[in-house]
TIDREN-815624 format. One record per atom (N, C-alpha, C): residue number from 0; atom name; x, y, z. Coordinates in steps of 0.2 Angstrom, whole numbers, padded with zeros to 4 digits, m for minus. Layout:
BEGIN
+-----+----+-------+-------+-------+
!   k !  a !     X !     Y !     Z !
+-----+----+-------+-------+-------+
! NUM ! CA !     X !     Y !     Z !
...
+-----+----+-------+-------+-------+
***
This chain:
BEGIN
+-----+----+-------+-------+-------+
!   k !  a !     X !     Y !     Z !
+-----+----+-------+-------+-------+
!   0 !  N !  0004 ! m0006 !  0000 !
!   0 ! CA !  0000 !  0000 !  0000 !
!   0 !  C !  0004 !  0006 !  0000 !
!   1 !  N !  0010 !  0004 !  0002 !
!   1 ! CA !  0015 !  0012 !  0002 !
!   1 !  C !  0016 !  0013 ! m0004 !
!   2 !  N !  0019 !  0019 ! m0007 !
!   2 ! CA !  0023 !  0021 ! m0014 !
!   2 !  C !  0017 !  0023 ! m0020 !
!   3 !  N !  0012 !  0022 ! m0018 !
!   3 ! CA !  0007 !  0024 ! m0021 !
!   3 !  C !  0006 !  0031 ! m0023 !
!   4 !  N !  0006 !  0033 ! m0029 !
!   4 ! CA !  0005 !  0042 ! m0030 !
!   4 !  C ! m0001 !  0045 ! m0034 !
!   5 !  N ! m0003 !  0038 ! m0037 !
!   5 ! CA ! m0010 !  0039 ! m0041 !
!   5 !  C ! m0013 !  0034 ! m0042 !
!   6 !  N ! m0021 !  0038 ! m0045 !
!   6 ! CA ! m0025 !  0029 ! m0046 !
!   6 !  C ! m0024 !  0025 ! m0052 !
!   7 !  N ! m0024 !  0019 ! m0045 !
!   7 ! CA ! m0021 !  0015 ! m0050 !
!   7 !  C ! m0027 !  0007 ! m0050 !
!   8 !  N ! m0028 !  0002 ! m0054 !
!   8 ! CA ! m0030 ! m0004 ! m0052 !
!   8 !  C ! m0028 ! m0010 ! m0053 !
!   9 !  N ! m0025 ! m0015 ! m0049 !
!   9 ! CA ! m0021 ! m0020 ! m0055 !
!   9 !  C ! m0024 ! m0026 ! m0054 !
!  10 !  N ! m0025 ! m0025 ! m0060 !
!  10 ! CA ! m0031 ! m0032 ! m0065 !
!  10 !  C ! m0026 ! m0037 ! m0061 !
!  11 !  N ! m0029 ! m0043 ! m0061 !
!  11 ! CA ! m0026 ! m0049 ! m0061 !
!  11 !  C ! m0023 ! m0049 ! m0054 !
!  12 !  N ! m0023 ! m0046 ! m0050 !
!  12 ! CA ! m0019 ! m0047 ! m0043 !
!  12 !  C ! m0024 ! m0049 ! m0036 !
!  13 !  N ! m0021 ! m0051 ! m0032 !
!  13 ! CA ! m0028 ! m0052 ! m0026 !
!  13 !  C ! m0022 ! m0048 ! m0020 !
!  14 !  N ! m0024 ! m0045 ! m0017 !
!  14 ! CA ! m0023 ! m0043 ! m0010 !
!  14 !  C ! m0024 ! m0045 ! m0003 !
!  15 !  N ! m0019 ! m0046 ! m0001 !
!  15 ! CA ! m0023 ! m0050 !  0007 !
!  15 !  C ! m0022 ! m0044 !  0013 !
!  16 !  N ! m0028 ! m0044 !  0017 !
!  16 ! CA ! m0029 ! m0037 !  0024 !
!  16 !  C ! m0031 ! m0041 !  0028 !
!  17 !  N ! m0029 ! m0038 !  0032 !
!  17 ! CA ! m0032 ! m0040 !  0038 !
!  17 !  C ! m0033 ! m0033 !  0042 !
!  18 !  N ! m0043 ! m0033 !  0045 !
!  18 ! CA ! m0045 ! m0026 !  0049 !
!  18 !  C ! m0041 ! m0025 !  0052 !
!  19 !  N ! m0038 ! m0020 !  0055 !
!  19 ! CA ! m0037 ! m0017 !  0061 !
!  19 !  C ! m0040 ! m0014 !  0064 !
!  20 !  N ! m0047 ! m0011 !  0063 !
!  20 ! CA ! m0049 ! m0006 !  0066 !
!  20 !  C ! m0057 ! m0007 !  0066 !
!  21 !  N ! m0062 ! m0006 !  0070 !
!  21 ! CA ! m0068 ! m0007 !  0068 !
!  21 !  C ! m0072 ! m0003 !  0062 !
!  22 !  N ! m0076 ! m0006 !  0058 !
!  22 ! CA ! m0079 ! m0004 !  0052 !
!  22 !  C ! m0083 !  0002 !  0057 !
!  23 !  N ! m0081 !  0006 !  0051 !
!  23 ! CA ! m0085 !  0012 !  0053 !
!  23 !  C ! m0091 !  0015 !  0047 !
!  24 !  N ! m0099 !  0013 !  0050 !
!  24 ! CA ! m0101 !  0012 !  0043 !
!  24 !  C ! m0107 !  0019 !  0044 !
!  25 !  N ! m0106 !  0019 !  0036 !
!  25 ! CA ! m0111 !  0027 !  0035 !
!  25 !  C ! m0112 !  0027 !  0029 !
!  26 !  N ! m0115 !  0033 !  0029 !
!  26 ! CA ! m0118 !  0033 !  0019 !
!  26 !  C ! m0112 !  0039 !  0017 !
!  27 !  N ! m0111 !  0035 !  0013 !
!  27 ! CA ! m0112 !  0030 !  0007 !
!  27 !  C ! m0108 !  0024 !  0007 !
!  28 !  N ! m0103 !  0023 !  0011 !
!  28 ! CA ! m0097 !  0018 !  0010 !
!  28 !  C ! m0097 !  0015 !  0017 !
!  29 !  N ! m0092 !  0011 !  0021 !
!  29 ! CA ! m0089 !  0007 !  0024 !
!  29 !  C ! m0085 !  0008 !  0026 !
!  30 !  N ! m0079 !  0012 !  0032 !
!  30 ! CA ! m0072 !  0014 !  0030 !
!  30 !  C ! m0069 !  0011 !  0036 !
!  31 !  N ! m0064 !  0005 !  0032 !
!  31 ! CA ! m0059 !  0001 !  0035 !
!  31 !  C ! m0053 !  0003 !  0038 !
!  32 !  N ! m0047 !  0002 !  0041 !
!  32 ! CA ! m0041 !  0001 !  0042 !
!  32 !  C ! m0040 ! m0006 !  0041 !
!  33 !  N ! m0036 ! m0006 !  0037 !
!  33 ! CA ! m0032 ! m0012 !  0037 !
!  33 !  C ! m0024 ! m0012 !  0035 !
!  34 !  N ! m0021 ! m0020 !  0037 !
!  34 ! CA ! m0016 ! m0018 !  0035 !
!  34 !  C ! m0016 ! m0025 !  0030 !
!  35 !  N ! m0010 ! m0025 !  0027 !
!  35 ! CA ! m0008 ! m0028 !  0019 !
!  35 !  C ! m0001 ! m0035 !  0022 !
!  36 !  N ! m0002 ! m0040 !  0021 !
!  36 ! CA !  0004 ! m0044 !  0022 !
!  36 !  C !  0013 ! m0042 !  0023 !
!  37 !  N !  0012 ! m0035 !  0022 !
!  37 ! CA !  0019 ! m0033 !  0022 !
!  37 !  C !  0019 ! m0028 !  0027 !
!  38 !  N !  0015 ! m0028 !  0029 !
!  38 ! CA !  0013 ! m0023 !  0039 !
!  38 !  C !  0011 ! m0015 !  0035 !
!  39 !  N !  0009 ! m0013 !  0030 !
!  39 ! CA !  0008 ! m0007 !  0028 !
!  39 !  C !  0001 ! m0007 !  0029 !
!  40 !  N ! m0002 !  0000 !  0033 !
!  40 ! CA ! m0007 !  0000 !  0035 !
!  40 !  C ! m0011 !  0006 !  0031 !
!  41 !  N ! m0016 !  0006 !  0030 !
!  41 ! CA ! m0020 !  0009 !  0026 !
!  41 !  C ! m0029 !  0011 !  0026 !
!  42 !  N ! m0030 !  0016 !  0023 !
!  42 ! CA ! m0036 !  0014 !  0022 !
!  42 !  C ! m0040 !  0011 !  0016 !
!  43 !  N ! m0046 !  0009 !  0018 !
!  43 ! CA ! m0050 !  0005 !  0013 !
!  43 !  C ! m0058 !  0007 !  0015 !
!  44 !  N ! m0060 !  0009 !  0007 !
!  44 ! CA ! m0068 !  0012 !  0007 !
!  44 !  C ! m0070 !  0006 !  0003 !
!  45 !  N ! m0078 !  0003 !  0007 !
!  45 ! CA ! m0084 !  0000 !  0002 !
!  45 !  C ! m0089 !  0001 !  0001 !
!  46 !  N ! m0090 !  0001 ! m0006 !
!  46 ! CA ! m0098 !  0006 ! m0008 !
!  46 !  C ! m0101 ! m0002 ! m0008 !
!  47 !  N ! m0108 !  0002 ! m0009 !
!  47 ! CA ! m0114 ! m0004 ! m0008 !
!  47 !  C ! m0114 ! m0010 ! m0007 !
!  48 !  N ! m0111 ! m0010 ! m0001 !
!  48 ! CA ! m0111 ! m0016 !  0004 !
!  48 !  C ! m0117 ! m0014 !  0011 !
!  49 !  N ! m0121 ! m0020 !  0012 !
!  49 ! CA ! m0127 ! m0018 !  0015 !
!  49 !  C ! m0124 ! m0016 !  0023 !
!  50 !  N ! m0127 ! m0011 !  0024 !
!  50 ! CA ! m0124 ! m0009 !  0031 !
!  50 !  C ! m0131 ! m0011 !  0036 !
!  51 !  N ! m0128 ! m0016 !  0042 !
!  51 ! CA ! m0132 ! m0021 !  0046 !
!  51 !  C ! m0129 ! m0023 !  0051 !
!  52 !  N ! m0132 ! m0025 !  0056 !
!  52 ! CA ! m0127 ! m0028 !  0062 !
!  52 !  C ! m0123 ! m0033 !  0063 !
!  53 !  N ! m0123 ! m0037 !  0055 !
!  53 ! CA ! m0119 ! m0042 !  0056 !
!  53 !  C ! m0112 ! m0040 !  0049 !
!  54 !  N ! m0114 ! m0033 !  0048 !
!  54 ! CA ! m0107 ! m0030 !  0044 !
!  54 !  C ! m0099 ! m0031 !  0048 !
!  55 !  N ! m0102 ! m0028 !  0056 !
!  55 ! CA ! m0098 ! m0029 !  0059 !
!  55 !  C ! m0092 ! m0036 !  0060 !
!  56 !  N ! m0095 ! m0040 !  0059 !
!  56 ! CA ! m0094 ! m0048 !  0059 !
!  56 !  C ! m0092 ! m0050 !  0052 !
!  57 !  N ! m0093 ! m0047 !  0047 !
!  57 ! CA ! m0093 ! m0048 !  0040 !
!  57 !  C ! m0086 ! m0045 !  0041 !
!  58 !  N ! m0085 ! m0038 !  0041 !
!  58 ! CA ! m0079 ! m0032 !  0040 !
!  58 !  C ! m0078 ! m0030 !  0047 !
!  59 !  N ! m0077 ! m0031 !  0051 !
!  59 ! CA ! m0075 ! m0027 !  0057 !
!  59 !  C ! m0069 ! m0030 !  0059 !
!  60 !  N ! m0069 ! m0028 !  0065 !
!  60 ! CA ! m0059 ! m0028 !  0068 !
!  60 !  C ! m0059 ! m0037 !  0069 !
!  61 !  N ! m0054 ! m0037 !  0064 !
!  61 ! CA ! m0049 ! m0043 !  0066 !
!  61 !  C ! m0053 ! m0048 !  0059 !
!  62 !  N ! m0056 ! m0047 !  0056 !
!  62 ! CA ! m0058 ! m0050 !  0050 !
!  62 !  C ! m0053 ! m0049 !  0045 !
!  63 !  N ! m0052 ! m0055 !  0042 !
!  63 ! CA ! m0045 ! m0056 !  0035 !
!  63 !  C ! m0051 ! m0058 !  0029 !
!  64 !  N ! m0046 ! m0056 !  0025 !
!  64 ! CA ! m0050 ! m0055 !  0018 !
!  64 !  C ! m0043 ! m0053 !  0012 !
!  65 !  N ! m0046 ! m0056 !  0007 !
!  65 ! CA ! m0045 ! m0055 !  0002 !
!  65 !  C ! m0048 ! m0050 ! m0005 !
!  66 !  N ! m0043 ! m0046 ! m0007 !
!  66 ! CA ! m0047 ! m0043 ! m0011 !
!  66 !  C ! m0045 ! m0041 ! m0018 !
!  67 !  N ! m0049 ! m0043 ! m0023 !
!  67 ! CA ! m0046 ! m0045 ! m0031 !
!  67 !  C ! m0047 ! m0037 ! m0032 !
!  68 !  N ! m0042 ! m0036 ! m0037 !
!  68 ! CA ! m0042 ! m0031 ! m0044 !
!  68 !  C ! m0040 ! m0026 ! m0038 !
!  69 !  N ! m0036 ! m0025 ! m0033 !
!  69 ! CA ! m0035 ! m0019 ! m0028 !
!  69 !  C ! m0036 ! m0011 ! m0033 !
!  70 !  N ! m0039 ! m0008 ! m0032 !
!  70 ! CA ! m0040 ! m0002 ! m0035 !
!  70 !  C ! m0039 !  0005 ! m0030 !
!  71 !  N ! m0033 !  0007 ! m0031 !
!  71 ! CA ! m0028 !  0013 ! m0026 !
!  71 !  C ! m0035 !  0019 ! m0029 !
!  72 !  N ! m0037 !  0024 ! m0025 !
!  72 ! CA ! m0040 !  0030 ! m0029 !
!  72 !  C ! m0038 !  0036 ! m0023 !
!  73 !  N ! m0036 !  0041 ! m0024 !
!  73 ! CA ! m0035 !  0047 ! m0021 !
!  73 !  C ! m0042 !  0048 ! m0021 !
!  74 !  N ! m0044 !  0050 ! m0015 !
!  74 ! CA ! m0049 !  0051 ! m0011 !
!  74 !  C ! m0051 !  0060 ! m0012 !
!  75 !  N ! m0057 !  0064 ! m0008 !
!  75 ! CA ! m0058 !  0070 ! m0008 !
!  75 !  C ! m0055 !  0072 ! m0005 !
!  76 !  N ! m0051 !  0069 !  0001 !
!  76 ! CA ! m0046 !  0072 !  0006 !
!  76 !  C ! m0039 !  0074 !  0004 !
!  77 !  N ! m0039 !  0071 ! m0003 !
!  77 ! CA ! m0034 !  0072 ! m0006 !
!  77 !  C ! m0027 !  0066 ! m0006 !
!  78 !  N ! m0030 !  0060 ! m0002 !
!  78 ! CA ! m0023 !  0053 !  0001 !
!  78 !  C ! m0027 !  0048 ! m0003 !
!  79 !  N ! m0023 !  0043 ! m0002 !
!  79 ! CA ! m0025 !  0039 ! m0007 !
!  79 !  C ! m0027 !  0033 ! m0002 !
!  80 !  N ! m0032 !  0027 ! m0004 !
!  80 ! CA ! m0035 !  0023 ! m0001 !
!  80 !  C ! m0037 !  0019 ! m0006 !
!  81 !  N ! m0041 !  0012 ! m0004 !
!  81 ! CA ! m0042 !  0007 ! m0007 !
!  81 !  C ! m0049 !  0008 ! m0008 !
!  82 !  N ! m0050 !  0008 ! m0012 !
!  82 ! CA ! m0061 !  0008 ! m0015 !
!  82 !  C ! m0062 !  0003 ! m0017 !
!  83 !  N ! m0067 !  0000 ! m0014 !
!  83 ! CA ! m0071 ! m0006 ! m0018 !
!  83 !  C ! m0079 ! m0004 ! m0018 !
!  84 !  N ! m0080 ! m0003 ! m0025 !
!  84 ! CA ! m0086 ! m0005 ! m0029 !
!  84 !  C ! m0090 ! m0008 ! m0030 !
!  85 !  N ! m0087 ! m0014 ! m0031 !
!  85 ! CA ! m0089 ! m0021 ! m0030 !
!  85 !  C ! m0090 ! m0025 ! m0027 !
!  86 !  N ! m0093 ! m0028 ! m0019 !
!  86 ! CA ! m0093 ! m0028 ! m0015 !
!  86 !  C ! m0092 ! m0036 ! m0017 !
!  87 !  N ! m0093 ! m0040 ! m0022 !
!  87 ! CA ! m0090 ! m0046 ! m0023 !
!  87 !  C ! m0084 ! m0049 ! m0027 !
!  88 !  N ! m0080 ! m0042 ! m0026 !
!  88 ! CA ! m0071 ! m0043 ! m0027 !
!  88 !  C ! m0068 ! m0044 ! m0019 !
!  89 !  N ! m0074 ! m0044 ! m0014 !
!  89 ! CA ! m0070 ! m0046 ! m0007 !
!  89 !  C ! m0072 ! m0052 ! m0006 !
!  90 !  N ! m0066 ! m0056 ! m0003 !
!  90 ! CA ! m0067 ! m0063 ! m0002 !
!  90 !  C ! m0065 ! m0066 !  0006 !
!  91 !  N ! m0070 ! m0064 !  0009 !
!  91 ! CA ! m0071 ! m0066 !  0016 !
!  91 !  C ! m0069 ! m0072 !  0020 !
!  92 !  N ! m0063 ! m0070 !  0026 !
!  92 ! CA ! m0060 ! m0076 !  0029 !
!  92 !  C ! m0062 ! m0077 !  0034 !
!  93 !  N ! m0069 ! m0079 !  0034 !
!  93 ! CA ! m0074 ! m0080 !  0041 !
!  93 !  C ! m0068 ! m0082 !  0047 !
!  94 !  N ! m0069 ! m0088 !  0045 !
!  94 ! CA ! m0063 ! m0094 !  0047 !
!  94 !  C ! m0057 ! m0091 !  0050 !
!  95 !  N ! m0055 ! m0084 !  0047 !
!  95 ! CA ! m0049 ! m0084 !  0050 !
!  95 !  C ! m0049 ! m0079 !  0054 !
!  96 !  N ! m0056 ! m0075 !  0056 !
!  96 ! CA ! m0056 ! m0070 !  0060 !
!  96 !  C ! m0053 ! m0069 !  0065 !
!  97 !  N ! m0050 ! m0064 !  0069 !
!  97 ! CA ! m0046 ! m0067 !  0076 !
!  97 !  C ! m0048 ! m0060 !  0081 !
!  98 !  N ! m0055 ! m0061 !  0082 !
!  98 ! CA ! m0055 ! m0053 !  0085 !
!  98 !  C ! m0054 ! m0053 !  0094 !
!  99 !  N ! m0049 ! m0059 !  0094 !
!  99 ! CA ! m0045 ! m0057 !  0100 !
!  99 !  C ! m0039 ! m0056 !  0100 !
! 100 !  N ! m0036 ! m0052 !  0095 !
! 100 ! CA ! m0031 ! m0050 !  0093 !
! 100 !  C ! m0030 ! m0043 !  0097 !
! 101 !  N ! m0024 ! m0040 !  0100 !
! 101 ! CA ! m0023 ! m0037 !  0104 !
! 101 !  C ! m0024 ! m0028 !  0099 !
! 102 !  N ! m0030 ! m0025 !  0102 !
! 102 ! CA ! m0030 ! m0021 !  0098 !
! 102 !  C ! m0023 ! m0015 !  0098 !
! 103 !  N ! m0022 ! m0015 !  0103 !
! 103 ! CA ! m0014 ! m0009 !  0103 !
! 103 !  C ! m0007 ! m0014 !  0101 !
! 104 !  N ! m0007 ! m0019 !  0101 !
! 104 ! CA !  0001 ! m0021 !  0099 !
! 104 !  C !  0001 ! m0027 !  0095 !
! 105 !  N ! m0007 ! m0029 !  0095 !
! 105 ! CA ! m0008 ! m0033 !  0088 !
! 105 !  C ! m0008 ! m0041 !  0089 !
! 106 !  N ! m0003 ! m0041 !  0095 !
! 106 ! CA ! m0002 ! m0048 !  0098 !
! 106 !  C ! m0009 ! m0054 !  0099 !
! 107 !  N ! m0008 ! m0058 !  0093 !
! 107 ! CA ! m0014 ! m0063 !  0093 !
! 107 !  C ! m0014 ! m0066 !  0102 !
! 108 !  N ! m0020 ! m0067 !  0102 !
! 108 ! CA ! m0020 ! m0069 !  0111 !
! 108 !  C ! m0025 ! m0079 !  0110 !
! 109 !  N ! m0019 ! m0080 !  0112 !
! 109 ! CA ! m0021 ! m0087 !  0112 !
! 109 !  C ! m0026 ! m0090 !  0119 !
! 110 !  N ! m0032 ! m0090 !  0117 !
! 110 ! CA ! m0038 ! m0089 !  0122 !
! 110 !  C ! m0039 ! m0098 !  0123 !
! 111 !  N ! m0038 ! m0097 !  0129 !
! 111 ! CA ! m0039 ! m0105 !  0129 !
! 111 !  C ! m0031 ! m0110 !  0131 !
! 112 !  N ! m0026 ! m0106 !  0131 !
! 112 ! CA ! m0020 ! m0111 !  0131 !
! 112 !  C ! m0017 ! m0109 !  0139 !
! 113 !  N ! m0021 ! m0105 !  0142 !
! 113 ! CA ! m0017 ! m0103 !  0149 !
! 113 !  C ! m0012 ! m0101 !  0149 !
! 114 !  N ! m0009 ! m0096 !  0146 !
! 114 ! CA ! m0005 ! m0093 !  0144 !
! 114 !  C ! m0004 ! m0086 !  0143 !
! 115 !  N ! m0009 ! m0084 !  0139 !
! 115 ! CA ! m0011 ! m0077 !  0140 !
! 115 !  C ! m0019 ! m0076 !  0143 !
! 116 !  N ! m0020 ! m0068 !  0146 !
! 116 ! CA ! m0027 ! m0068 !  0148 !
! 116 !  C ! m0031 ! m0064 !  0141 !
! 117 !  N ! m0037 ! m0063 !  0138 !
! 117 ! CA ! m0040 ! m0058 !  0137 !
! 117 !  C ! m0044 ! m0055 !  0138 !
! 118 !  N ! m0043 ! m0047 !  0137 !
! 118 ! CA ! m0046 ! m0042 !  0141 !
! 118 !  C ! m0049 ! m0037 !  0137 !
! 119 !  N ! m0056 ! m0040 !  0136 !
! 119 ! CA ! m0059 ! m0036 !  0133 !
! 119 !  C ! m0062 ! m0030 !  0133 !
! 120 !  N ! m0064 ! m0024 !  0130 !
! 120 ! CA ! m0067 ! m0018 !  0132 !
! 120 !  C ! m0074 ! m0020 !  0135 !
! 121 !  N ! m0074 ! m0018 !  0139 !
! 121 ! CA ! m0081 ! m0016 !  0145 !
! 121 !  C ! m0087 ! m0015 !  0141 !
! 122 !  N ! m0085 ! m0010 !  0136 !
! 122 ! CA ! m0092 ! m0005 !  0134 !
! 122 !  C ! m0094 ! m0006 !  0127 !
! 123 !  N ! m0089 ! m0009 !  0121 !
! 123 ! CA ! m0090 ! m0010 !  0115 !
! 123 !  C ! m0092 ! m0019 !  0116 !
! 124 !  N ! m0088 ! m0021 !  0118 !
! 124 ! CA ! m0084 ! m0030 !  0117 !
! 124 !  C ! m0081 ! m0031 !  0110 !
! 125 !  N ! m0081 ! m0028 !  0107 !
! 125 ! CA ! m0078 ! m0028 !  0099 !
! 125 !  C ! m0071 ! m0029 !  0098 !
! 126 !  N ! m0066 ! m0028 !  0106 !
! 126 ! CA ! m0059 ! m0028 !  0103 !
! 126 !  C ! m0058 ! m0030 !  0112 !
! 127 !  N ! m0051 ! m0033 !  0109 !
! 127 ! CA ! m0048 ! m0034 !  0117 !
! 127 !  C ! m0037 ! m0032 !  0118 !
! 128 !  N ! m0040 ! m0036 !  0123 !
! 128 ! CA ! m0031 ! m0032 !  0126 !
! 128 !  C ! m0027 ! m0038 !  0127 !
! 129 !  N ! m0021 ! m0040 !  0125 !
! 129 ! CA ! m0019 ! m0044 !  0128 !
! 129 !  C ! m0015 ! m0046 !  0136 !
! 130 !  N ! m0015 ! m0037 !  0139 !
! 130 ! CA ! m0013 ! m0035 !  0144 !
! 130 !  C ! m0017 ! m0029 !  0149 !
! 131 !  N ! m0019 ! m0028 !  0154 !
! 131 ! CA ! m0020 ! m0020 !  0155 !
! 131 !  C ! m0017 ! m0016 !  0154 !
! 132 !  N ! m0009 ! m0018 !  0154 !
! 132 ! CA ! m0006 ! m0011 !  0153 !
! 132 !  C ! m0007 ! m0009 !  0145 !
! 133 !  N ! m0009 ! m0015 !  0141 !
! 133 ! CA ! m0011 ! m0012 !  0131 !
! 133 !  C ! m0015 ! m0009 !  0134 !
! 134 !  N ! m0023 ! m0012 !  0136 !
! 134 ! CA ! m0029 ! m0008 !  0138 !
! 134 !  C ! m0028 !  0000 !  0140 !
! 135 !  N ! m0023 ! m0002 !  0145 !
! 135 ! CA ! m0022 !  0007 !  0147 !
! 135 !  C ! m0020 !  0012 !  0140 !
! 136 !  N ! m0014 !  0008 !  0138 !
! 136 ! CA ! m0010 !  0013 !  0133 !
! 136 !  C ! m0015 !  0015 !  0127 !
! 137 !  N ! m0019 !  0010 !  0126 !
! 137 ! CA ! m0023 !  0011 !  0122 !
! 137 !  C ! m0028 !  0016 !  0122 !
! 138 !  N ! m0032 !  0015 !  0129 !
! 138 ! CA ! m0037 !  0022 !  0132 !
! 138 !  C ! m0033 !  0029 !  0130 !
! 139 !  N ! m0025 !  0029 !  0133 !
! 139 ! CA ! m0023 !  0036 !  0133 !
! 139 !  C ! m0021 !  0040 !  0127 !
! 140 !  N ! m0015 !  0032 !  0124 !
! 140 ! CA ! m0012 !  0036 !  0117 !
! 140 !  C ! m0016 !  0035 !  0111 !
! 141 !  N ! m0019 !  0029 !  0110 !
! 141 ! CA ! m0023 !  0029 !  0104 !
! 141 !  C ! m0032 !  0030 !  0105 !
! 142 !  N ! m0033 !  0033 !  0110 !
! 142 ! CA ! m0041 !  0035 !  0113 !
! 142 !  C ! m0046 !  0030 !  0110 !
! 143 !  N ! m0043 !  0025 !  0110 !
! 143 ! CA ! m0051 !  0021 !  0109 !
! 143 !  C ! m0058 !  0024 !  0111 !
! 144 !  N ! m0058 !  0026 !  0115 !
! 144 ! CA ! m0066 !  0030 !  0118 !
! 144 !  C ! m0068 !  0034 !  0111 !
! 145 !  N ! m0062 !  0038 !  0108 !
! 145 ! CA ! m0067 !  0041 !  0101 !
! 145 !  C ! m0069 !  0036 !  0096 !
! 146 !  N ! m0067 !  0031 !  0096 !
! 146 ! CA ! m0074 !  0025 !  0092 !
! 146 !  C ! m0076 !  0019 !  0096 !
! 147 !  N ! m0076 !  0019 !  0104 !
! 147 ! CA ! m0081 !  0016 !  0107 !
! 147 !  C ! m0086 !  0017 !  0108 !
! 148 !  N ! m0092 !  0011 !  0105 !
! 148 ! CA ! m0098 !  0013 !  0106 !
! 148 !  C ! m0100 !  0005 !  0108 !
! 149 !  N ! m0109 !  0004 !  0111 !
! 149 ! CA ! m0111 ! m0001 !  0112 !
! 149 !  C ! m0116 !  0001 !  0107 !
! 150 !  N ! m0117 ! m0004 !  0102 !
! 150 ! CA ! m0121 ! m0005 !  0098 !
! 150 !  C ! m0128 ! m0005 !  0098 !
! 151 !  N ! m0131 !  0000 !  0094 !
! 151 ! CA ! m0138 !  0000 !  0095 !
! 151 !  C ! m0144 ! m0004 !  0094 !
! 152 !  N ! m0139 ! m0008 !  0091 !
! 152 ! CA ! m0143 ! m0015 !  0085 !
! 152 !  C ! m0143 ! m0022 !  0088 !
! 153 !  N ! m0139 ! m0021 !  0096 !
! 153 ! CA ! m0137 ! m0026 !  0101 !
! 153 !  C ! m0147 ! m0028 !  0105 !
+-----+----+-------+-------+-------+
***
């Protein structure tokens, strides 16, 4: 996703992301973080994909996915991101979801082996910590609270 300077599409290639960040959905589009198999993180918009409670589960944090024909487009903000138009150029890895992946330092948390604990947000449940001291760092430097919500649709 780095080195990019203009829109670009390339045929014939598939991209593999993994969320980072909870889908944040509104009209008109879907706007992801994700990062790319070589740690480069970015953004990603999807137009007409149904926006419902189980988007979050389809496209939300810690969901892998693959996506055909990557098409780079500089955006109105003027930075470039990923647009998909087609919401079936994305090819969803239910299967590989891991959303007790440590949201602040990313570290998969092996749930179940007595080895690590996981500590989930209170308020969302959507992401968790693999420590309290992530938990904390998380609350302070990267404010989770500006996109923690409890779902309406819960």
């Amino acid at each position: 996703m780095e080195g990019q300077k203009e829109d670009t599409v390339y045929e014939g290639r598939v991209l593999k992301l993994q969320v980072i960040e909870d889908a944040v959905l509104g009209n008109p589009s879907i706007g992801l973080l994700v990062e790319d198999q070589n740690g480069d993180v970015g953004r990603m918009f999807v137009y007409n994909y149904p926006q419902r409670k189980q988007t979050h589960e389809e496209l939300g944090y810690g969901c892998q996915l693959s996506l055909i024909y990557p098409h780079y487009r500089t955006m109105t903000d003027g930075l470039l991101a990923l647009r998909v138009d087609d919401p079936q150029l994305i090819l969803k890895s239910a299967h590989l979801r891991n959303p007790n992946r440590c949201r602040y330092c990313g570290k998969a948390n092996n749930k179940g082996s007595g080895s690590s604990s996981s500590f989930p947000c209170r308020k969302c449940g959507r992401v968790s910590y693999c420590s309290k001291d992530c938990l904390h760092k998380d609350a302070k430097e990267l404010q989770h609270s500006l996109i923690c919500f409890k779902s309406l649709l819960d």
